[in-house]
N, C-alpha and C positions, 0 to 999 in steps of 0.2 A: 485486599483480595486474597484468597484463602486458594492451595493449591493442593491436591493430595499425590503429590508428585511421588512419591516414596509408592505408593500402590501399585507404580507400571512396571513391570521388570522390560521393559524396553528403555534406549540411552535415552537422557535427557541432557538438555543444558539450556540455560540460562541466561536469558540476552536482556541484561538491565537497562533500559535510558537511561541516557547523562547530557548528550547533547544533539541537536538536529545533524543524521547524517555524519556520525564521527564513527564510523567502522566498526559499530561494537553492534550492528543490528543482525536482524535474522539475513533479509536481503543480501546484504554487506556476505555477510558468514558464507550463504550460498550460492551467491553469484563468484565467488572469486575461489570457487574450492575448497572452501574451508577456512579460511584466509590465506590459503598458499600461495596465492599470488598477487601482485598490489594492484590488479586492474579487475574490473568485474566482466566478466565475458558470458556476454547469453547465451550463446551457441556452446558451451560445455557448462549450466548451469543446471541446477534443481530446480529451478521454478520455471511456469510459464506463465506470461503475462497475456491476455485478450482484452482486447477491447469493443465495443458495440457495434463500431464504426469505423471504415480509415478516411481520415483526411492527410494530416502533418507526420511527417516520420511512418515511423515502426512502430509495433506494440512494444518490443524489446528493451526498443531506445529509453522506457523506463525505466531499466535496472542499468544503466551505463553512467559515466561522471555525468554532473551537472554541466550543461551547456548543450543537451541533446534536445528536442520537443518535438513531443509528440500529442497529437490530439484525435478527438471523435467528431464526426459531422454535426454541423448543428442539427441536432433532431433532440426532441423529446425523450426523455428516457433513456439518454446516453449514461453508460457504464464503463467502465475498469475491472478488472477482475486479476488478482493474483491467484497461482495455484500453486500450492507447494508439494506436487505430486501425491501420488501415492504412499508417498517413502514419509513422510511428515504429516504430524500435526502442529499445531500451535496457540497455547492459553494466552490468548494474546492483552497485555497488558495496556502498551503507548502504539502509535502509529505516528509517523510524518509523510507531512507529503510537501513536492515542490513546486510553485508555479511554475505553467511551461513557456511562458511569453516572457520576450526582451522588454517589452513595453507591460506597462501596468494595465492590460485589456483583458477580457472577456475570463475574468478571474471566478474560480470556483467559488460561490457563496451558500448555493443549499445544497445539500445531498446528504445520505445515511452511508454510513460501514454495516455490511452486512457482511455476516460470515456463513458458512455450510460446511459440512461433513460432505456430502454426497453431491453439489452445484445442484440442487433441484431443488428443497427447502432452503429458505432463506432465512437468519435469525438477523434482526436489527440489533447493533451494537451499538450504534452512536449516530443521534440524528443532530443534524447543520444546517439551522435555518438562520438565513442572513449574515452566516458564520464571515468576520470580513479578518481571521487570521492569516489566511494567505494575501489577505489587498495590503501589506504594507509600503513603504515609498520606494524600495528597493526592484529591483530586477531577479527573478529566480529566488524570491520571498520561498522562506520556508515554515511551518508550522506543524507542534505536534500535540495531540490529544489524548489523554488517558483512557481507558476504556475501565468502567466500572459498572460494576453488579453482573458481568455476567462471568460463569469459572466454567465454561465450553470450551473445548478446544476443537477446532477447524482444520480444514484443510486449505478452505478457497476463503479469499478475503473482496468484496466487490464492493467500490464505489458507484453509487446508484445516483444521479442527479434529479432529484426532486421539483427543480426551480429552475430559473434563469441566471445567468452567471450576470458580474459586472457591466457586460455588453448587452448586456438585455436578452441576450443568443443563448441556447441550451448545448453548446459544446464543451467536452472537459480539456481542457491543455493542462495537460503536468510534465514534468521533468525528471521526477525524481519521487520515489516512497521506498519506506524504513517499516518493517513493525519490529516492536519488541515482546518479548516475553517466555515462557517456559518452551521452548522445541522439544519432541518428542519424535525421534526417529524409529518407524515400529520397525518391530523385527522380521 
């Protein structure tokens, strides 16, 4: 993937994957201040998390340690959505995400990464069909996925559920999401 980063006279930096959720992501960088601080706090953070629906938790409870869940109603067309304000964009390269159930149930298997500039067009990044990276034997199973071909940078990142999860039910439950890639804070 080809970046013409040098072109924006606004700061950039660079948030490479290395491993699911080890501190070096964008999430990680702007929930905790920059890394100023060892705990990620939503309520003093750059981003904001939405979801479609409430059921389980908070939308928030996404950007907090692992052990949090949060979910969307079983409906059709249940979504995620990060936003990394105004203040950011983002060429996003990898993305993780973490199951949000103690038990190995109603696990994410179809859905697309779509991104936007403006939350009103949609661009598809990466589509999940039958994807069973999160169903592994573990509890709070994490998985993460490349994004290639496209060199856009966004502002909003929305998980869009296509399908029926593991439980046959169209709810998302996650725990935990990472993306990586070039940050671009405008001026």
């Amino acid at each position: 993937m080809l970046f013409y980063v040098f072109l924006c006279p606004n700061k950039t930096e660079i948030f490479t994957y290395n491993e699911d959720f080890d501190k070096r992501g964008v999430v990680y960088h702007l929930t905790t201040i920059y890394g100023k601080t060892s705990q990620a706090n939503p309520s003093s953070t750059q981003i904001v998390v939405t979801r479609s629906s409430d059921r389980k938790g908070h939308a928030e409870d996404l950007l907090k340690k692992r052990g949090t869940v949060s979910g969307t109603k079983d409906e059709e067309g249940s979504s995620w959505c990060v936003d990394l304000t105004e203040k950011y964009v983002l060429f996003l390269t990898h993305y993780t995400l973490r199951h949000g159930c103690e038990k190995r149930q109603s696990v994410l298997l179809n859905w697309r990464l779509e991104g936007s500039l403006h939350g009103r067009r949609w661009t598809t990044l990466k589509n999940h069909e039958n994807d069973h990276g999160l169903n592994k034997d573990r509890s709070y199973c994490t998985c993460t996925w490349a994004i290639d071909g496209n060199s856009n940078a966004f502002r909003y990142f929305r998980i869009f559920q296509t399908g029926k999860n593991s439980s046959d039910r169209f709810g998302i439950f996650l725990s935990g999401i990472e993306l990586c890639g070039v940050l671009i804070e405008k001026g």
